[in-house]
C-alpha positions as CSV (number, residue, x, y, z in Angstrom):
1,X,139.0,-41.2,90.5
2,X,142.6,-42.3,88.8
3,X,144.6,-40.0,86.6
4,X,143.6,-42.0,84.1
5,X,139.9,-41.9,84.8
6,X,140.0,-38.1,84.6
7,X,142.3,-37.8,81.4
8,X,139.6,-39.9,79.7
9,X,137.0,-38.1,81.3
10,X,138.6,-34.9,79.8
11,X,138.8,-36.1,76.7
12,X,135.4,-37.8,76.4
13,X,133.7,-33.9,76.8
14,X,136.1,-32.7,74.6
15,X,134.4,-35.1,71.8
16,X,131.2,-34.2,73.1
17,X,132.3,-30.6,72.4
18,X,133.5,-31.4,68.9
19,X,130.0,-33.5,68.4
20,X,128.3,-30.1,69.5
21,X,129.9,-28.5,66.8
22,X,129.7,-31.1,64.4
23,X,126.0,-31.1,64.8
24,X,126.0,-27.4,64.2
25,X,127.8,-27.8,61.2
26,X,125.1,-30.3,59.4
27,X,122.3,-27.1,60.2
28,X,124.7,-24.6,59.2
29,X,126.9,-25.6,56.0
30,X,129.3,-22.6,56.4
31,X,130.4,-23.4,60.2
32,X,133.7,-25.5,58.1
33,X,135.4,-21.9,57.9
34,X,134.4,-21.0,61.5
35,X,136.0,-24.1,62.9
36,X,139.2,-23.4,60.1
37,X,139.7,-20.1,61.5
38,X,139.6,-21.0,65.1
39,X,142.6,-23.0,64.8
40,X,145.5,-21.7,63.8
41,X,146.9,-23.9,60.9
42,X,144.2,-26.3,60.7
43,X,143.3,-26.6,57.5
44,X,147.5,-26.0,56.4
45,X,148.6,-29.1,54.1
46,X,151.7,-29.6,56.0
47,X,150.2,-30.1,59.4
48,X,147.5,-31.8,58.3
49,X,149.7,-34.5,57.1
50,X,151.8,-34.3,59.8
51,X,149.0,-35.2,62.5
52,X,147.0,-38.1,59.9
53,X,150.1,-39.2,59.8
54,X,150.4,-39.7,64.0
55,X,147.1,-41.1,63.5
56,X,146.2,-43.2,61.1
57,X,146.1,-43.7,57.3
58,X,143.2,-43.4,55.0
59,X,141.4,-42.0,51.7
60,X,139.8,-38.8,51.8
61,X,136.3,-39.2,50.0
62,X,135.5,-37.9,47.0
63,X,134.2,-33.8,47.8
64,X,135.8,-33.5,51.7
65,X,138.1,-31.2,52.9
66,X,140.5,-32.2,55.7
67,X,141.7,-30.4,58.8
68,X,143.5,-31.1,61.8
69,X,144.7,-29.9,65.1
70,X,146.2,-31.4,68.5
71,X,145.1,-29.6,71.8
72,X,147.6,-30.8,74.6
73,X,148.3,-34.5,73.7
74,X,144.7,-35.2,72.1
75,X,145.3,-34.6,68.0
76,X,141.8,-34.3,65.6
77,X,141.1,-34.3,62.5
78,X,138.2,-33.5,60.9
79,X,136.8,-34.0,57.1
80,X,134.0,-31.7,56.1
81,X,132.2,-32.3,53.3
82,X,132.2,-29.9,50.2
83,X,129.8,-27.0,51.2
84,X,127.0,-27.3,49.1
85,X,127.0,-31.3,50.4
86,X,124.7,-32.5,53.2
87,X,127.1,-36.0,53.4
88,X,128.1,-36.7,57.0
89,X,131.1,-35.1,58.8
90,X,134.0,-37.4,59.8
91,X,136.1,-37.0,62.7
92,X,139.2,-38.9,64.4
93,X,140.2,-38.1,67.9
94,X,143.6,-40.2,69.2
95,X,144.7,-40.2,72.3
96,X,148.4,-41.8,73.8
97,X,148.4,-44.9,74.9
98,X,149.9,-44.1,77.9
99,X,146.7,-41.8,79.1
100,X,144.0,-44.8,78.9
101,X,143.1,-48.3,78.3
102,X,140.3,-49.3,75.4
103,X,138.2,-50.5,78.2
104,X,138.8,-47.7,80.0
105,X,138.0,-45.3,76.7
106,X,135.0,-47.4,76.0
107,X,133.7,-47.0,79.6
108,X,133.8,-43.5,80.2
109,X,132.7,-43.1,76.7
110,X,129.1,-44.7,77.8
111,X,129.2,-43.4,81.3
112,X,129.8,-39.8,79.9
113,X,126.7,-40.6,77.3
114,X,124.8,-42.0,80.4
115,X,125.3,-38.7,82.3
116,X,124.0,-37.0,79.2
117,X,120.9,-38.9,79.5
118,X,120.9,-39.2,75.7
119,X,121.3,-35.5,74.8
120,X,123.3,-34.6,72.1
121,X,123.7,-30.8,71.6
122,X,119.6,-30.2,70.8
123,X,119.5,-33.5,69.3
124,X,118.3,-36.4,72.0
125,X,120.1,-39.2,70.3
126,X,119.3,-43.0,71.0
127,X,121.3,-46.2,70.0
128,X,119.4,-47.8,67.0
129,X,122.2,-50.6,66.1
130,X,125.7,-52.3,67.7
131,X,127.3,-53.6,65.3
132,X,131.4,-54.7,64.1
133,X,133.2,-53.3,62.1
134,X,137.0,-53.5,60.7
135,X,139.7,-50.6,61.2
136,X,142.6,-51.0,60.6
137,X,142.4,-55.0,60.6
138,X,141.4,-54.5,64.1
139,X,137.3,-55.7,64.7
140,X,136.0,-53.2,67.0
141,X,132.3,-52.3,68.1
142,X,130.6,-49.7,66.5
143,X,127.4,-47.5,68.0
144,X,125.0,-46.0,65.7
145,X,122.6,-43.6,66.9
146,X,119.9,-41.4,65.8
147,X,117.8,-38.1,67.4
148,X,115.9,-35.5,65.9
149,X,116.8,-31.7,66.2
150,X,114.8,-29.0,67.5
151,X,114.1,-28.0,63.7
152,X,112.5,-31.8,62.7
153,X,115.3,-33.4,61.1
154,X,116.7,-36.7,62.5
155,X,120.5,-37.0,63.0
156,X,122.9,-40.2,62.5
157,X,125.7,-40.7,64.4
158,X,128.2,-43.6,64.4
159,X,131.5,-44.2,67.3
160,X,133.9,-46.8,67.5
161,X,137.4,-46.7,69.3
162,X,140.3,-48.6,68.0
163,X,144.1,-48.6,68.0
164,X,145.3,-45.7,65.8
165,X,149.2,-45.4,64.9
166,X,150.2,-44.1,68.5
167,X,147.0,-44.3,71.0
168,X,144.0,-44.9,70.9
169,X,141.0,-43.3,68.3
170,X,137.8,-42.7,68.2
171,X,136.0,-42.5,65.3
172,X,132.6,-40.5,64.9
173,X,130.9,-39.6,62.0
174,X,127.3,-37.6,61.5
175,X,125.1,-36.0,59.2
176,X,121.8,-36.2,58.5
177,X,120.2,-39.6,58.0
178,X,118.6,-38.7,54.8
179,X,121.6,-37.9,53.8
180,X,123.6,-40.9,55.5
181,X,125.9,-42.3,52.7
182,X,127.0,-45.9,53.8
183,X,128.8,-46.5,50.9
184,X,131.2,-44.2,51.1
185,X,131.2,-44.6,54.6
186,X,132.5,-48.2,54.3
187,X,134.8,-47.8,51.8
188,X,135.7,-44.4,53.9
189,X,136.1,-47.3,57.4
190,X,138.1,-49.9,54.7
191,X,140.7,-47.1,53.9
192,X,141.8,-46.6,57.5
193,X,145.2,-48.3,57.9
């Protein structure tokens, strides 16, 4: 396996890690301060902006809070919804160009799914729709998938990778799918520049 195989590797379970605990956040509404606390700084104005702005441009929705964090060269963000929401969670993982190639992103991406024979946390989640989309003028394929938790209530999950301001990004959002907003999900996907 090259270098680059196993940075992407790496950083394909790390988003399967942050999935993990974005799934626990749609069951458990107050896991936003959890994940704040764990990392020092993330929710601080200053660094927040500092890191969007490493990544990419965009609106915040109307009712989401955002943090951010880097671990090694990898930098997150995150936008939670306002507590008492059940809209989806946002997240935005970028990676240096240097570490990995689109192809090679998008590859490991599936093979890592592959090797999770669909399992999601406690959520088996399946592809339900491939479809384009536009970030950042760029047209790039976008996954949506759905799974039911252990406690009966089915999941939505949507990927794409594209070219953020210094690497490449992945972009996943989740929540609930009675809850799935696609509205302000597009206009949320349109404000990314």
């Amino acid at each position: 396996m090259t270098r680059n195989q196993i940075i992407t590797v790496i950083a394909i379970l790390l988003l399967i890690c942050c999935c993990v605990v974005g799934l626990a956040f749609a069951g458990l509404t107050y896991m936003g301060n959890t994940i704040g606390s764990s990392f020092e700084n993330a929710g601080d104005p200053a660094r927040v902006a500092e890191i969007r702005e490493a990544v990419a441009d965009y609106d915040i929705p109307a009712g989401y809070q955002e943090m951010a964090f880097d671990i090694f060269f990898m930098k997150y963000i995150m936008l939670t919804p306002d507590f008492t929401s059940t809209d989806p969670l946002i997240m935005m993982m970028q990676i240096p160009d240097s570490m990995t190639s689109e192809e090679e992103m998008q590859r490991e991406m599936e093979r890592s799914m592959a090797r999770q024979s669909g399992r999601s946390g406690n959520v088996n989640m399946e592809v339900v729709e491939q479809k384009t989309i536009t970030i950042r003028g760029q047209q790039v394929p976008a996954t949506i998938s759905e799974g039911q938790s252990e406690s009966g209530i089915t999941m939505r999950q949507m990927t794409a990778v594209f070219k953020g301001k210094n690497g490449l990004a992945i972009l996943m959002i989740m929540g609930e799918k009675s809850s799935w907003n696609q509205q302000m999900i597009d206009s949320f996907i349109a404000s990314i520049r």
